[in-house]
N, C-alpha and C positions, 0 to 999 in steps of 0.2 A: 190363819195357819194353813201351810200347804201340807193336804195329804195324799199321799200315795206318792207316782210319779218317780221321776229320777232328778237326781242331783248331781251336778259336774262343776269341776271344777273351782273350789274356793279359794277367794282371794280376800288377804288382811289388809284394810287399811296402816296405811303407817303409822297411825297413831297405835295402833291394836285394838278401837273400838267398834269395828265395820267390818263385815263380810261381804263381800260380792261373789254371787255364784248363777251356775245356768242352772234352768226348771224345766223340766217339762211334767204336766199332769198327765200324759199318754203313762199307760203300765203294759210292763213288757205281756203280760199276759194277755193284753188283748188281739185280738184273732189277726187282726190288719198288720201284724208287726211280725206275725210270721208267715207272710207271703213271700215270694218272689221278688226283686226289687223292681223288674219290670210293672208288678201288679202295683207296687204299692200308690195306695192312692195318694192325691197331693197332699201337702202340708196345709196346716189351716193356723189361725191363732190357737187353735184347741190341743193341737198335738206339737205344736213348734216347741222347740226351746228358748226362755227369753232369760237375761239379765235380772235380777233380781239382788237389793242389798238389806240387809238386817243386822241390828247390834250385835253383839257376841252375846249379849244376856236374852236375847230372843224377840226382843220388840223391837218396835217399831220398820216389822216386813215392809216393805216399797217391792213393786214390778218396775222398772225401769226403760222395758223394752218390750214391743209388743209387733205383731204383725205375722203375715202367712210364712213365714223362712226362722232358719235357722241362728239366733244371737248365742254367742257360747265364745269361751277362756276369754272372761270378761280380767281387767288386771285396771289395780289402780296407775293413776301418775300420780307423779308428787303435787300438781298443785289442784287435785280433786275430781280434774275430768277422769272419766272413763276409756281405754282401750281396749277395742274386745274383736271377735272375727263372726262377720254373717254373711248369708248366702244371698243377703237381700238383692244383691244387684243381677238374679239371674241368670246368672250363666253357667257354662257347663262344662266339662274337657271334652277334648277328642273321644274317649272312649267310653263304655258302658252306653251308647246311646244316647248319650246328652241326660242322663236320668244321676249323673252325681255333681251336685250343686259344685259351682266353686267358692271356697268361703277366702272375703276380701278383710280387708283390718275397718274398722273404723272406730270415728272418737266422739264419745255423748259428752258432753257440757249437761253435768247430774244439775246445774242452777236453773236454765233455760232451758232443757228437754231437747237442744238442737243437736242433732246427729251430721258428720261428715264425715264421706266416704275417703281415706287413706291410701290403700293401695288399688292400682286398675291393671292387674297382671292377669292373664290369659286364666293361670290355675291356682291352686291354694297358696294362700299365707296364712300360717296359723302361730298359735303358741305363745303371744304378746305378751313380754315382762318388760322391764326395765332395769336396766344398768346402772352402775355407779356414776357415770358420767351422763344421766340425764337422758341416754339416746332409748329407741324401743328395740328390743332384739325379737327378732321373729324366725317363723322358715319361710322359707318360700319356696315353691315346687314350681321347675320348670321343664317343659315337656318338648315345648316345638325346634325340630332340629337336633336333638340331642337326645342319649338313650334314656329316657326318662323315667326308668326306675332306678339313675344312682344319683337324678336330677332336684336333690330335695340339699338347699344349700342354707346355712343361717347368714339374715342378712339385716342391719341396722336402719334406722331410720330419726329423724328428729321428729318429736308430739307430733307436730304440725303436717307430717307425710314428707318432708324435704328429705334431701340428702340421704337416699335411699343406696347404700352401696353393701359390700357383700365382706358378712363378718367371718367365717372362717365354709372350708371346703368345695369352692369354687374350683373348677375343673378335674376336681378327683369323682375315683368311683367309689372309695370308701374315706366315711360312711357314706350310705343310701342318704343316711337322713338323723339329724339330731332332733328328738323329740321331747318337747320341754323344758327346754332348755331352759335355767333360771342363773343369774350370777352368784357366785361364793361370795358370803357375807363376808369385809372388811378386806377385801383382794380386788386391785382395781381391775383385771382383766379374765380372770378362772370365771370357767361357767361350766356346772354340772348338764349332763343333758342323756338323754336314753339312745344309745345307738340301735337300729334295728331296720330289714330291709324292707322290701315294694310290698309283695303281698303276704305279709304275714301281720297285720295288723299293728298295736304300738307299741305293744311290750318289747324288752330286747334287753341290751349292757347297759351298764349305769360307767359312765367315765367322766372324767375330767380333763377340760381341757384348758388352753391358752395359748390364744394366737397372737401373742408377744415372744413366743417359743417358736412357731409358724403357722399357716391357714393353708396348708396341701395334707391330706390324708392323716397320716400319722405324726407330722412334724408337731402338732403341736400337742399329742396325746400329755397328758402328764400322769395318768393314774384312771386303769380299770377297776372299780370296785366292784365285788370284797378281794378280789386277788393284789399280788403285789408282787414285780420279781421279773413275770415272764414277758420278754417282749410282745407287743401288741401285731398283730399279723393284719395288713391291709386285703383283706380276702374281697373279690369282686364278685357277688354271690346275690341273686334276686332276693333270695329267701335267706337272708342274712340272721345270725343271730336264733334260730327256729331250733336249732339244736343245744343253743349252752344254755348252762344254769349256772348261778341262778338268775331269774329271771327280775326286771325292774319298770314299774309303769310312771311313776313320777316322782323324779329328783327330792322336793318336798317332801 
């Protein structure tokens, strides 16, 4: 049994008998966790987050994933590998120092324990689901050349890392950024997803969207929820979203 620790992100196997989620046994109470980010010391296996999967009925815990970085939003595929996003390939962005990991996609094969790395983009890809059509929807943040706090675009890919192109809001500035984005059950193209901007953390609008409507800013809005009625406003705003209610962390 794990105790204590934090828990993120859970994910249902398709069958509904499998949970996959991230762990860490660090507790926010300990002293290292409220320093400075400068101060904090490195990651070890002992405070990392790893992949971890367990029945729904509580047995049979497995660790999955292991090492000094960061494993987290682990998501099934359909035919049982794993996709999830880690910090392992060390790198950094332009700013803060080099001191915030960039976290890449990769895929475990749960049979043979072999991990491979998916995406090699400069800054973050996070938020791995899957689509009706088989493909992985993620975000991707992209920062060089471009003002990269409205630089957060979702963008698809095939298991295998191919065929990496960009599923909706490429060249707008709203949204900043769609966060966790997941597909609406039984609609081949709507995906729920949390709008919200650069530094204000992940919370923000809950909308829906469909880029068979369009993939520019608001063309392809279909519905802010819980409201309904008033036009959606493309506000170009660092701190997007910091002001409305109510507020939403994940579609799920």
């Amino acid at each position: 049994a794990l105790e204590g620790g934090s828990f993120l992100q859970p994910a249902i196997s398709y069958d509904g008998t499998t949970v996959l989620f991230a762990y860490t046994a660090a507790r926010a109470s300990d002293p290292k966790w409220g320093v400075e980010m400068k101060e904090r010391p490195p990651w070890t296996p002992e405070t990392s987050y790893h992949i971890f999967r367990v029945n729904v009925d509580g047995t049979r815990l497995t660790q999955l994933s292991d090492g000094p970085w960061n494993d987290l939003h682990p998501n099934w595929l359909p035919d049982g590998r794993i996709v999830f996003c880690s910090t392992a390939s060390y790198q950094s962005i332009p700013c803060w120092n080099g001191l915030h990991n960039v976290a890449s996609l990769y895929l475990l094969d749960r049979e043979t324990g072999n991990v491979r790395q998916l995406t090699f983009d400069q800054d973050d890809d996070w938020c791995p689901t899957v689509l009706p059509n088989g493909l992985v929807l993620y975000l991707r943040w992209e920062y060089t050349d471009i003002p990269h706090v409205w630089g957060r675009y979702l963008f698809t890919m095939n298991p295998d890392g191919t065929g990496q192109r960009e599923f909706y809001g490429s060249g707008g500035y709203w949204p900043n950024g769609i966060f966790y984005a997941r597909p609406i059950p039984d609609h081949p193209t709507k995906v729920v997803g949390v709008v919200t901007g650069h530094h204000v953390g992940r919370v923000g609008e809950l909308y829906i969207f469909d880029p068979a409507r369009g993939r520019y800013t608001i063309d392809g809005v279909v519905q802010r929820i819980p409201q309904r009625g008033p036009k959606v406003e493309p506000l170009i705003e660092d701190r997007l979203a910091i002001d409305s209610w109510p507020k939403f962390l994940h579609p799920y």
